[in-house]
C-alpha positions in Angstrom: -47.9 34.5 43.8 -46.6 30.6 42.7 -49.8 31.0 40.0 -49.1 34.4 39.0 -45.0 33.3 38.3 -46.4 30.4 37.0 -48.3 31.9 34.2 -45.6 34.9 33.3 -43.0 31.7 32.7 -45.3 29.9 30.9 -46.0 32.9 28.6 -42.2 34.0 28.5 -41.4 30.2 27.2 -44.0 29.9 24.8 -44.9 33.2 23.6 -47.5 34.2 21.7 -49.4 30.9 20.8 -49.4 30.1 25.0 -51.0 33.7 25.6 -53.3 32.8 22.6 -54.2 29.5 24.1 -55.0 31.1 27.7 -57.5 33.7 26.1 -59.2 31.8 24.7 -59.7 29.7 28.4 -60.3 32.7 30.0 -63.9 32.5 29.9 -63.8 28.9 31.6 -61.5 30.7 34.1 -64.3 33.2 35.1 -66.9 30.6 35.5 -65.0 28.7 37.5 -64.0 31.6 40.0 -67.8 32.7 40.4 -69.0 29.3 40.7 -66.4 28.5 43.4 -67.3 32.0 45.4 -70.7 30.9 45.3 -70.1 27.3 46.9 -68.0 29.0 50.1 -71.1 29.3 52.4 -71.0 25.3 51.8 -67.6 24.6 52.9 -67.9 27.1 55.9 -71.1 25.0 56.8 -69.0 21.5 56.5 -66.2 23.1 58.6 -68.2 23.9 61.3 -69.9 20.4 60.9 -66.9 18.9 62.0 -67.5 17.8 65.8 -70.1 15.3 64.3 -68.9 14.6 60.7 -65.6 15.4 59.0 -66.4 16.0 55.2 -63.5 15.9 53.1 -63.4 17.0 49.3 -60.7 15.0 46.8 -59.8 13.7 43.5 -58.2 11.4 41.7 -55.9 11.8 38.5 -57.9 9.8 35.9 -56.7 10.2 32.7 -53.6 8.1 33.5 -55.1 4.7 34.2 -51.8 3.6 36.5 -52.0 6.4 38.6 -55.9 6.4 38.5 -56.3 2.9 39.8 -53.2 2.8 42.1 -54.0 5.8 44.1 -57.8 4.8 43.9 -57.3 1.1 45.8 -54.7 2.8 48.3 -57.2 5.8 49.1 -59.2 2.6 49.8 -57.1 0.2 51.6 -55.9 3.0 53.9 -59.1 4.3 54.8 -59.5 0.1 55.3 -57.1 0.3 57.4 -57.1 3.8 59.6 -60.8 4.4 59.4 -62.9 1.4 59.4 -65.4 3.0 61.3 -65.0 7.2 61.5 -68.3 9.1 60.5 -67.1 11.0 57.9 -67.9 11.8 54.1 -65.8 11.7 51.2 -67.0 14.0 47.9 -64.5 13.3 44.8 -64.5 14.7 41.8 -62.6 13.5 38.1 -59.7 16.3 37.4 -59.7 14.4 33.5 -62.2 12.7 31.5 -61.3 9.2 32.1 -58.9 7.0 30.8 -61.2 3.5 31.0 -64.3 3.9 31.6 -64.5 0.2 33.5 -62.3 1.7 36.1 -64.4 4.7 36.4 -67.6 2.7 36.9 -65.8 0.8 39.8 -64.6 3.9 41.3 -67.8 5.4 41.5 -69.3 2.1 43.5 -67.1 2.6 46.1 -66.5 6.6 46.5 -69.3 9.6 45.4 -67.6 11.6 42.5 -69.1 14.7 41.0 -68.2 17.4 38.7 -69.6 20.0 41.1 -67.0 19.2 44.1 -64.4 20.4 42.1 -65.9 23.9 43.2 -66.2 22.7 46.6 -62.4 21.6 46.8 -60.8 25.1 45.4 -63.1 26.7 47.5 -62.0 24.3 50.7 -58.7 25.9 49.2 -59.0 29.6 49.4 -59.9 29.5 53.0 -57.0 29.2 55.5 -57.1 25.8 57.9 -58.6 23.3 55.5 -56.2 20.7 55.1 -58.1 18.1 57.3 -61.2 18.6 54.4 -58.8 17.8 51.8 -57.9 14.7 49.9 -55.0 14.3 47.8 -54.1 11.6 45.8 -51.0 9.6 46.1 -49.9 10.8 43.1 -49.4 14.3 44.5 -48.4 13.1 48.2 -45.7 9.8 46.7 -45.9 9.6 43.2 -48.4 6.9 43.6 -46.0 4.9 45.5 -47.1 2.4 48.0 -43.5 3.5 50.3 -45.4 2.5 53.7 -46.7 -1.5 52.6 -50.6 -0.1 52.5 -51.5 -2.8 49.6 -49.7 -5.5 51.3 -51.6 -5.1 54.7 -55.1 -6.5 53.1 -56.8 -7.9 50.1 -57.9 -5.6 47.0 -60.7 -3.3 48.0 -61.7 -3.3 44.4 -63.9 -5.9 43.2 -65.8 -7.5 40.2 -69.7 -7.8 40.0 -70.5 -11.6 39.4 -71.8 -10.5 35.7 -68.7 -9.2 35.1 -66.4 -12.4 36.4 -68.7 -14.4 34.3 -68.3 -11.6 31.4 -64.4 -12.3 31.9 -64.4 -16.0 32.2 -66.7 -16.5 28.8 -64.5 -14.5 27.1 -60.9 -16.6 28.4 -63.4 -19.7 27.2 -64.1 -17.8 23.9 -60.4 -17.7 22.9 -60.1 -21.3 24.0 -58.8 -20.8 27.7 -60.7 -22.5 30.8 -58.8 -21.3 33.6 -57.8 -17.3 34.3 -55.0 -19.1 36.4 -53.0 -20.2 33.3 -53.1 -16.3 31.9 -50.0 -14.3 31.9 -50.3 -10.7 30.7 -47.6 -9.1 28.7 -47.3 -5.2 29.1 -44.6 -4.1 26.5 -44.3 0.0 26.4 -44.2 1.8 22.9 -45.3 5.7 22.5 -48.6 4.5 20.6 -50.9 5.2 23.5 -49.6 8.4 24.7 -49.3 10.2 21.0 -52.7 9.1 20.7 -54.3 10.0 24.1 -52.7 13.2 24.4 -51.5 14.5 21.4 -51.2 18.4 22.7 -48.0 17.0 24.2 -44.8 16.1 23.2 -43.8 12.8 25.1 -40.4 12.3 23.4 -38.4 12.3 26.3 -40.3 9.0 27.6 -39.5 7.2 23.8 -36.3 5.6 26.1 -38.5 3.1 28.0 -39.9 1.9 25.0 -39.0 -1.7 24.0 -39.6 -3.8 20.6 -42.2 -6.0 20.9 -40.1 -8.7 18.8 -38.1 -9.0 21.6 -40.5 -10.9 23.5 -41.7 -13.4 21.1 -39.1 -15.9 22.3 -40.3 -16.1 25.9 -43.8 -15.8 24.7 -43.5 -18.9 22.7 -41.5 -20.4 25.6 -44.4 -19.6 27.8 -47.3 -21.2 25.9 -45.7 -24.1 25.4 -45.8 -24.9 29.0 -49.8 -24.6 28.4 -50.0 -20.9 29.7 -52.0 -18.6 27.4 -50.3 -14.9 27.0 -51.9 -12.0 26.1 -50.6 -8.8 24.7 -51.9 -6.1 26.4 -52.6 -2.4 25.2 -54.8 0.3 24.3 -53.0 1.8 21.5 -49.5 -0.2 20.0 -47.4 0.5 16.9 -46.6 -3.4 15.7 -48.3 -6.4 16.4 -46.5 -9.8 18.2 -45.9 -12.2 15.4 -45.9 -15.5 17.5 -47.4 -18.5 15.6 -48.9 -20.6 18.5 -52.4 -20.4 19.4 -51.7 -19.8 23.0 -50.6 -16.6 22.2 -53.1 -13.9 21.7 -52.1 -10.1 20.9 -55.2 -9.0 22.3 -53.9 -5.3 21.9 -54.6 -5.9 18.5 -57.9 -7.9 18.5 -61.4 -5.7 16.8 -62.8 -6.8 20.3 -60.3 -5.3 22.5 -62.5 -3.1 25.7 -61.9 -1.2 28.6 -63.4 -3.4 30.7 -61.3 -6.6 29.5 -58.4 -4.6 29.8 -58.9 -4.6 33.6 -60.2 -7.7 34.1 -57.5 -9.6 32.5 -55.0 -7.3 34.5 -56.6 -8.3 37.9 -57.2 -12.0 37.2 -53.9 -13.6 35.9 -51.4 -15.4 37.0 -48.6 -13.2 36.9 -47.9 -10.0 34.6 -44.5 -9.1 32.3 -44.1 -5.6 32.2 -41.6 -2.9 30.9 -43.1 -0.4 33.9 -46.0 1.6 32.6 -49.2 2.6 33.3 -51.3 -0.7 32.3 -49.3 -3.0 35.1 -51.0 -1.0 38.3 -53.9 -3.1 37.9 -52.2 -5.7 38.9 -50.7 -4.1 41.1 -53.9 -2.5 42.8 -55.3 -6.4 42.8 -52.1 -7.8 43.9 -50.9 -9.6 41.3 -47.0 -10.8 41.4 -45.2 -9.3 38.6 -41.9 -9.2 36.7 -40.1 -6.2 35.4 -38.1 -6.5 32.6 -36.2 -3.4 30.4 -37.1 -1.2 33.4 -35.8 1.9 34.3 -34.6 3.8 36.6 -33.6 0.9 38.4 -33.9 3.2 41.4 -37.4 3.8 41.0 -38.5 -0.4 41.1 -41.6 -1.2 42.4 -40.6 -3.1 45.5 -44.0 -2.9 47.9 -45.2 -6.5 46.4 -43.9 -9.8 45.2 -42.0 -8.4 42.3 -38.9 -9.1 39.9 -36.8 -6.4 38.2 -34.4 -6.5 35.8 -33.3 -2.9 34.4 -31.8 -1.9 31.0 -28.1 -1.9 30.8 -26.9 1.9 31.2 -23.5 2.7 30.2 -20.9 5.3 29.5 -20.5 6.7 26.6 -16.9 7.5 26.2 -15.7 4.6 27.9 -18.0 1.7 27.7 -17.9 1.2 31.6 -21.5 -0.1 32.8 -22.5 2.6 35.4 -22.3 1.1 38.7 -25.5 1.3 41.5 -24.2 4.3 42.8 -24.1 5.4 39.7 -27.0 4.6 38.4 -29.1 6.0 41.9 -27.9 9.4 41.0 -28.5 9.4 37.5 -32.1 8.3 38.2 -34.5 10.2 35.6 -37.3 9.6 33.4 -36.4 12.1 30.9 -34.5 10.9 27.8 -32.7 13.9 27.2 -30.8 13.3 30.7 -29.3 10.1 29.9 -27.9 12.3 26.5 -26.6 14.7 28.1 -24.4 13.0 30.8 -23.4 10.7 27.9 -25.1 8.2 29.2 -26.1 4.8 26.8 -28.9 2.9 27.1 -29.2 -0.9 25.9 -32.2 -3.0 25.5 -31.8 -6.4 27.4 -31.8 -10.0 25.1 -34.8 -12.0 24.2 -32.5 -14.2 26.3 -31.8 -11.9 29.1 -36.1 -11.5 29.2 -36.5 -15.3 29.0 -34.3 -16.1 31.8 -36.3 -13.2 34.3 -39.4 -14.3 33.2 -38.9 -18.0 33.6 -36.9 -17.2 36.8 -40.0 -15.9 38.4 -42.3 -18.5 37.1 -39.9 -20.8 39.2 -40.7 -19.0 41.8 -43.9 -19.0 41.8 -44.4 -22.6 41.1 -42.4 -23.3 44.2 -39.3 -24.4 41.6 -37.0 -22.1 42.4 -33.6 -22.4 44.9 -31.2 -20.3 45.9 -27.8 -21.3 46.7 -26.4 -19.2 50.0 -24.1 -17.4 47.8 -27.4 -16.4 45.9 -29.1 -15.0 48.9 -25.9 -13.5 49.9 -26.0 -11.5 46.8 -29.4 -10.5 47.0 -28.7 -9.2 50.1 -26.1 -7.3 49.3 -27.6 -6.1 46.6 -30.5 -4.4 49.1 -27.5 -3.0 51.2 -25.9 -0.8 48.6 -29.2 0.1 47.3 -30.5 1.4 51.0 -26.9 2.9 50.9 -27.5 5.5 48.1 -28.9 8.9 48.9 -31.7 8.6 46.6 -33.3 5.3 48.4 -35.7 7.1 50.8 -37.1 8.9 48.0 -38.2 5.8 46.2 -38.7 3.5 49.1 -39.3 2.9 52.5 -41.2 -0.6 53.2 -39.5 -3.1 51.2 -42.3 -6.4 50.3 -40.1 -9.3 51.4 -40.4 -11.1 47.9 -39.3 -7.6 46.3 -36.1 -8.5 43.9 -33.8 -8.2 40.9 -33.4 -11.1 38.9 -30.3 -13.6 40.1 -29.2 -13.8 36.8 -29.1 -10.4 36.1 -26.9 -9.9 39.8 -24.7 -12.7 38.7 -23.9 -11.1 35.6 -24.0 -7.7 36.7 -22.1 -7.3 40.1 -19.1 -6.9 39.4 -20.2 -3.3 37.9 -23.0 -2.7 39.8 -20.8 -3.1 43.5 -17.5 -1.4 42.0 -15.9 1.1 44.0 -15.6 3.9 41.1 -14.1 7.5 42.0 -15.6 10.7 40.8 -13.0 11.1 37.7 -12.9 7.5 36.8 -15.5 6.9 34.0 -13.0 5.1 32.3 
């Protein structure tokens, strides 16, 4: 009955052009019904397999490349880590055509995929008691969240062919680079990629995580002169980064751009900036340290590795009071037309707020960095009030000891962010 209401409310919300659109896919619909009937007897026979072979039938969201590499390495670092050695089979199929074709070829090295076990999962579906033969990805089971430290347990499961290091490392050498160490990837959202990807949709409400890329050309330059090479990543972007030093490469840009570099740069630098979107899972997925900068929710950081986050400024309307974490916790959404609504403003942070992140980290991760005990103090606080708000077991649950928010951004924001506010006082 959830299909059938499903349908009649898409129909009475879009009318005629959504009943036009399901006609015409109602061919596909009956083909996919008989073909399913007619893979049942297979299913039964895997059931009753069971005592000496559990075969289980999955797939993976791959027209999103974040969610189609995350929930691909922590399908395989938990069957790493659960099942190193249970006799069972694993049959996947794509739900989408996919969204890099690199990732696709590594998937299919380390799990079978084929179109036909689609039929064998909806099938596995229609009969009662089949949830043990079913494979979900973490997309549908935690929003492709890693909420129980999977990743951090063991090294990527994912891997390079030697052609394709040596693939990766002539190109670094092409552009003038001789160590992948010295890379530092720069993941800047605009709504390029999705209105060109997907274009059937309207993906508006996601404009407010966008970010100008001119706001980064300060710590860019900053960057290279310290001899690190950055690289603009992206499939699809609306401007270009206007940095005049040749240590800084808008590869997003470049005639020679591929899916495959796309990845491997991802997996092999040093660290990656990133406003939060899909690109920055590979790094994740091949544990790369990371910094967040213009992220938001703040709620909704990535905290299961070494990570830095430093949110957009959210604040009220009518008053000008910067929402405290509280506040911010329940007004955690990814829809644009939410913040409007509950009049709430968002602000971009400074090319100097995203320098001093950025080079924060960097401290960190060349052993530079110190914090004073009121600085860990802070931090710490800063962790209690978050695992105070009744949104934080939705988001979270194992927390990667070198998970944080930038220092600066706590010493500048706390006195908002921990205020005691009352229900009636946004003023």
């Amino acid at each position: 009955m959830t299909l059938i209401h499903r349908q009649v409310a898409e129909l009475r919300q879009g009318g005629w052009p959504v009943l036009a659109r399901k006609a015409r896919r109602l061919p596909f619909w009956v083909w996919q019904i008989t073909l399913t009937a007619a893979v049942l007897p297979l299913v039964i026979a895997c059931r009753l397999a069971r005592p000496w072979r559990l075969v289980r039938f999955g797939f993976f969201t791959t027209d999103r490349i974040g969610h189609f590499i995350f929930d691909l390495e922590y399908f395989l670092s938990d069957q790493a880590l659960l099942f190193p050695e249970t006799k069972r089979i694993d049959l996947f199929f794509f739900e989408r055509p996919p969204a890099n074709t690199q990732l696709a070829l590594m998937c299919r090295r380390h799990v079978f995929v084929n179109p036909a076990i689609r039929y064998l999962f909806l099938a596995n579906q229609w009969l009662p008691g089949g949830d043990d033969h079913r494979l979900l990805p973490a997309r549908h089971l935690h929003a492709s969240r890693d909420k129980q430290g999977i990743l951090h347990r063991g090294a990527a499961q994912l891997a390079f062919t030697e052609v394709e290091n040596c693939r990766g490392r002539a190109y670094l050498e092409m552009l003038g680079c001789d160590d992948p160490g010295k890379v530092i990837c720069l993941v800047v959202r605009d709504s390029a990629y999705l209105v060109n990807a997907r274009a059937d949709r309207d993906w508006s409400y996601h404009n407010f995580r966008d970010t100008s890329i001119d706001d980064y050309c300060q710590i860019a330059q900053t960057l290279a002169e310290k001899g690190y090479w950055i690289l603009r990543m992206g499939k699809k972007v609306h401007r270009p980064l206007k940095v005049g030093h040749p240590r800084v490469v808008d590869y997003a840009c470049r005639t020679d751009r591929c899916d495959f570099l796309d990845v491997w740069l991802m997996a092999n630098c040093f660290f990656a900036i990133s406003t939060g979107l899909g690109l920055d899972s590979v790094a994740d997925a091949f544990r790369r340290p990371q910094v967040f900068v213009n992220y938001l929710p703040l709620m909704d950081m990535e905290a299961w590795g070494e990570y830095l986050t430093v949110p957009k400024i959210l604040s009220w309307a009518d008053s000008g009071r910067s929402l405290t974490l509280a506040e911010q916790a329940a007004h955690s959404s990814l829809n644009a037309d939410h913040y409007q609504k509950q009049g709430i403003n968002i602000q971009d942070l400074s090319s100097t707020d995203i320098s001093d992140a950025v080079m924060e980290f960097e401290a960190r991760l060349t052993g530079q960095w110190r914090l004073s005990d009121d600085e860990v103090a802070l931090h710490q606080r800063f962790w209690t009030a978050m695992r105070a708000c009744p949104e934080f077991d939705h988001y979270h649950g194992w927390i990667h000891p070198e998970a944080r928010v930038g220092t600066g951004y706590l010493r500048q924001a706390q006195a908002s962010l921990f205020a005691q506010v009352s229900d009636s006082a946004r003023a």
